[in-house]
DRENNU-929602 format. One record per residue: residue number from 0; residue in three letters; x negated, y negated, z negated of N, C-alpha, C in turn. Coordinates in nm, 2 decimals. Layout:
[r NUM; "ALA"; [X; Y; Z]; [X; Y; Z]; [X; Y; Z]];
...
***
This chain:
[r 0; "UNK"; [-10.76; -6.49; -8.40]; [-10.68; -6.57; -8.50]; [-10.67; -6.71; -8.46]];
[r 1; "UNK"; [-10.55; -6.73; -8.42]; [-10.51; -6.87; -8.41]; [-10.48; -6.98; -8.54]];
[r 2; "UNK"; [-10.50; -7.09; -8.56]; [-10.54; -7.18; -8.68]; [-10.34; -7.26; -8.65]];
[r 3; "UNK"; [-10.33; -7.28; -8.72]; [-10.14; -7.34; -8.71]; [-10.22; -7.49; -8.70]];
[r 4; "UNK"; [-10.10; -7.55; -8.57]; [-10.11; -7.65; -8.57]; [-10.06; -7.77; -8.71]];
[r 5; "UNK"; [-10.12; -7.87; -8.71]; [-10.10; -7.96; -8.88]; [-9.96; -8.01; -8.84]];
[r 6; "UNK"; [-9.89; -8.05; -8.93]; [-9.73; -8.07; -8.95]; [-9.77; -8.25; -8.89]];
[r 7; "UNK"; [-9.69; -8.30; -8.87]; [-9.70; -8.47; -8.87]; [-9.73; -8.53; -8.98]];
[r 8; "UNK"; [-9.79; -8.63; -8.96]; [-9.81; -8.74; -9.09]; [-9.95; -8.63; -9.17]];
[r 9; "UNK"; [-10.00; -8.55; -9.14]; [-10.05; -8.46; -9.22]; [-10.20; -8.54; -9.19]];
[r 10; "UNK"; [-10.35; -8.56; -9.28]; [-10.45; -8.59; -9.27]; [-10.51; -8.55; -9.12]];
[r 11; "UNK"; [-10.51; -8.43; -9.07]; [-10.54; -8.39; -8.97]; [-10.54; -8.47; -8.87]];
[r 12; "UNK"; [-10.39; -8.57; -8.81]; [-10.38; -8.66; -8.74]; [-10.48; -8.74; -8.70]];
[r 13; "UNK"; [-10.52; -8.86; -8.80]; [-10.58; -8.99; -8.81]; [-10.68; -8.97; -8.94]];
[r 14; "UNK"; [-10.71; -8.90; -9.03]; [-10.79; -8.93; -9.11]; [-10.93; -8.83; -9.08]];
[r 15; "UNK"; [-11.07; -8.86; -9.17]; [-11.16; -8.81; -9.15]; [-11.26; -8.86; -9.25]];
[r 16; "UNK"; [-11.34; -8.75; -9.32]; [-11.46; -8.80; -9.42]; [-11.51; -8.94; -9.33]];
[r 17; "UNK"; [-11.56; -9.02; -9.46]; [-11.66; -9.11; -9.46]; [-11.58; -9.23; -9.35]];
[r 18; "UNK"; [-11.44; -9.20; -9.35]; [-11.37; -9.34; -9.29]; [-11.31; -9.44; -9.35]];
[r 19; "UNK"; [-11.33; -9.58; -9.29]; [-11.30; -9.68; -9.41]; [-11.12; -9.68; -9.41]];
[r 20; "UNK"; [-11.08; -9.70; -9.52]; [-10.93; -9.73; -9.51]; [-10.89; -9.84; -9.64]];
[r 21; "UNK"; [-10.81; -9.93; -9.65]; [-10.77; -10.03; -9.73]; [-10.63; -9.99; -9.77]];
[r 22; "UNK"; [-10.60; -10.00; -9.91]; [-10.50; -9.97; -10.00]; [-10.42; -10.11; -9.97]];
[r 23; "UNK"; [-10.33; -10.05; -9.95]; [-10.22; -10.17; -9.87]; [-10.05; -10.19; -9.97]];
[r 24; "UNK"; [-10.04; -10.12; -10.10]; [-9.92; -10.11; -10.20]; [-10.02; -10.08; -10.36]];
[r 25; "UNK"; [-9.95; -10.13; -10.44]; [-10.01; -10.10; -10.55]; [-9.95; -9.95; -10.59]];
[r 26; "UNK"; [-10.06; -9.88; -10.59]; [-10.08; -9.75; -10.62]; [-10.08; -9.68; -10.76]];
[r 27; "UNK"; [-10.16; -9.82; -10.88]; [-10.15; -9.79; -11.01]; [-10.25; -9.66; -11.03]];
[r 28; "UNK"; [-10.33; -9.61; -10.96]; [-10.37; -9.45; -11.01]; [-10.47; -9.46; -11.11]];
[r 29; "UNK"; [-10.48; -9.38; -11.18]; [-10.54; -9.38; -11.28]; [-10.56; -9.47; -11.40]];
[r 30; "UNK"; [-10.42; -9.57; -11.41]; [-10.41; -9.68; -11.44]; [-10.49; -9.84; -11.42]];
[r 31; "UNK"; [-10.52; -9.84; -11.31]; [-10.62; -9.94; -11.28]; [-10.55; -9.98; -11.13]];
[r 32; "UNK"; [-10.58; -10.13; -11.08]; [-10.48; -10.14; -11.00]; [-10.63; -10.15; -10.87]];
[r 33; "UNK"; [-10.57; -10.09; -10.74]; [-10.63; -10.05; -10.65]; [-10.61; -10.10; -10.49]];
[r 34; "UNK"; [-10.45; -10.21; -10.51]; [-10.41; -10.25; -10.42]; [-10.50; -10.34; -10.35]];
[r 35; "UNK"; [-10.54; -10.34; -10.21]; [-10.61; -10.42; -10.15]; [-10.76; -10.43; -10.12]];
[r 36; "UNK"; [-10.81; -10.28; -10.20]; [-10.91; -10.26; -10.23]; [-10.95; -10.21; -10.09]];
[r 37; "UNK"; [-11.08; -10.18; -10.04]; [-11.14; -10.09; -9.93]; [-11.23; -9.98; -9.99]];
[r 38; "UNK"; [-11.25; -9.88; -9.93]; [-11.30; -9.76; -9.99]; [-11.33; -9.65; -9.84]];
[r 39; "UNK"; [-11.39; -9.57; -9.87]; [-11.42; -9.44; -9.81]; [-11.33; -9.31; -9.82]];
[r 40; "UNK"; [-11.31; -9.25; -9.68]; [-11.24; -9.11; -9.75]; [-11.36; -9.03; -9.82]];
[r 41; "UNK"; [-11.34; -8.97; -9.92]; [-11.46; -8.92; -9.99]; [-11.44; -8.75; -9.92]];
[r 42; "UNK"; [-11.27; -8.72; -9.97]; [-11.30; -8.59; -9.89]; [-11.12; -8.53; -9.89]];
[r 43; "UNK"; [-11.10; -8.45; -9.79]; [-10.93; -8.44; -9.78]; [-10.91; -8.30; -9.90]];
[r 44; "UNK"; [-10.79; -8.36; -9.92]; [-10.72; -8.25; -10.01]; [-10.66; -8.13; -9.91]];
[r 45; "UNK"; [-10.66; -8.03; -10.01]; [-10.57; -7.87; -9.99]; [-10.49; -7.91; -9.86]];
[r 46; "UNK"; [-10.40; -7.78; -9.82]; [-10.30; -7.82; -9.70]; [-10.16; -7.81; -9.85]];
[r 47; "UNK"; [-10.21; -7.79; -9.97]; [-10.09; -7.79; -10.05]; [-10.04; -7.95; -10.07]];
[r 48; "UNK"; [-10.16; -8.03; -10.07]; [-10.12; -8.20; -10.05]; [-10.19; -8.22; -9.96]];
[r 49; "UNK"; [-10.13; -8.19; -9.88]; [-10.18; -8.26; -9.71]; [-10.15; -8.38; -9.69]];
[r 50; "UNK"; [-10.08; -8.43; -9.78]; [-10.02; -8.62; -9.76]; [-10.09; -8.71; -9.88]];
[r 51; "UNK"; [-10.20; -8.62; -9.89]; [-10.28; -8.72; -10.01]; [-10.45; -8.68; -9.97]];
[r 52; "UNK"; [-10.51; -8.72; -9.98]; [-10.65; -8.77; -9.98]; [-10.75; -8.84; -10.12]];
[r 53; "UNK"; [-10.84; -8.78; -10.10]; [-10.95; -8.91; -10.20]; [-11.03; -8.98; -10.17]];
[r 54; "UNK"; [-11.03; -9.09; -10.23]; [-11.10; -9.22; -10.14]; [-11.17; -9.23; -10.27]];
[r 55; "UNK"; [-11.30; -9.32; -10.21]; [-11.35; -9.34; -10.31]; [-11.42; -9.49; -10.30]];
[r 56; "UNK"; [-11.45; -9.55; -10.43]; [-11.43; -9.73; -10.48]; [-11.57; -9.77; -10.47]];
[r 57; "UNK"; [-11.63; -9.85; -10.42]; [-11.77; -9.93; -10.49]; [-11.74; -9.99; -10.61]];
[r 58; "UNK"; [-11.85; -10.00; -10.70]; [-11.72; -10.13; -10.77]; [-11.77; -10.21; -10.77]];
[r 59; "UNK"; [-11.64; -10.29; -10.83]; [-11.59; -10.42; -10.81]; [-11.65; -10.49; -10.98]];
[r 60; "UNK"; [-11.65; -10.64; -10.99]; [-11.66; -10.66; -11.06]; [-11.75; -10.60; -11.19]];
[r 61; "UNK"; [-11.72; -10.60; -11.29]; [-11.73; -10.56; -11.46]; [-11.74; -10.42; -11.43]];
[r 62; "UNK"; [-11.68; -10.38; -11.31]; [-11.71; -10.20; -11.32]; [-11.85; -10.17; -11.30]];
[r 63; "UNK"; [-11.90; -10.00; -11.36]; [-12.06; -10.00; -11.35]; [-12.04; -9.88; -11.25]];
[r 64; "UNK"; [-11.92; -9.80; -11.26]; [-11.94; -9.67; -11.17]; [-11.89; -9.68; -11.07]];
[r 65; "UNK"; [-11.87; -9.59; -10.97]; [-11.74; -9.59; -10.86]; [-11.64; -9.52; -10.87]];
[r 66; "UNK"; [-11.51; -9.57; -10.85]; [-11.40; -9.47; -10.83]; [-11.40; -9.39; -10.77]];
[r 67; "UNK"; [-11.30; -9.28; -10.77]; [-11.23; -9.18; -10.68]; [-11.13; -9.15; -10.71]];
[r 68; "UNK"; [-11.04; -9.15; -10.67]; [-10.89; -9.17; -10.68]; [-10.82; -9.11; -10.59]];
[r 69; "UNK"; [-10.72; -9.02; -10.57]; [-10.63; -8.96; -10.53]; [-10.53; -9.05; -10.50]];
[r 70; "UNK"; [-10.53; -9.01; -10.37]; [-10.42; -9.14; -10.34]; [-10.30; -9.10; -10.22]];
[r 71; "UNK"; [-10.21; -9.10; -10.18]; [-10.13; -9.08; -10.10]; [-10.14; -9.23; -9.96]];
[r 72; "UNK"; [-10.13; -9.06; -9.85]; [-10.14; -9.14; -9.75]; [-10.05; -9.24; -9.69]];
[r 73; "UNK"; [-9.94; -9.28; -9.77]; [-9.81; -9.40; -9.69]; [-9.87; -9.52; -9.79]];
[r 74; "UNK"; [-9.97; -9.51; -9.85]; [-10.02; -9.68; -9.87]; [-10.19; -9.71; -9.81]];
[r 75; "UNK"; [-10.22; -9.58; -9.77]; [-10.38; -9.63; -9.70]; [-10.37; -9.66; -9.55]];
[r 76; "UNK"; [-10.42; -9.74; -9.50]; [-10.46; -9.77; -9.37]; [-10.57; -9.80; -9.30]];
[r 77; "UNK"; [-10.61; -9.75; -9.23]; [-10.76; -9.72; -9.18]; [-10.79; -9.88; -9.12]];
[r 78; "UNK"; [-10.94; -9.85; -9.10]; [-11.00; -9.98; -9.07]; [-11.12; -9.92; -8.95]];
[r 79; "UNK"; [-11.10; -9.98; -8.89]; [-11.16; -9.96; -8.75]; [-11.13; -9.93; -8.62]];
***
């Protein structure tokens, strides 16, 4: 059994658990704004959204928990 090679732009590329990436557009997800922020990939989505990912937040400020947020990959950009 051969595995299909990943489409372009697809996670497979450039992404990977536990890599830093920084929210570079306001994203808005889950109503909270997230642009600029740095986070972790927490863990990749389905090959049904292969162009989305979850990252996940320390927080910031007044927040007591951490995010995780679903996010699409044409506003994250890796760090390192």
């Amino acid at each position: 059994m051969t595995i299909p090679n990943p489409e372009p732009g697809s996670t497979a590329h450039w992404l990977r658990p536990r890599q830093r990436v920084r929210v570079h557009q306001d994203a808005r997800a889950g109503g909270d704004d997230v642009c600029g922020r740095v986070g972790t990939v927490h863990r990749l989505c389905s090959p049904v959204f292969a162009d989305y990912t979850y990252v996940h937040f320390a927080p910031k400020g007044r927040e007591k928990v951490p995010r995780v947020r679903m996010l699409p990959l044409k506003i994250l950009e890796p760090i390192e």
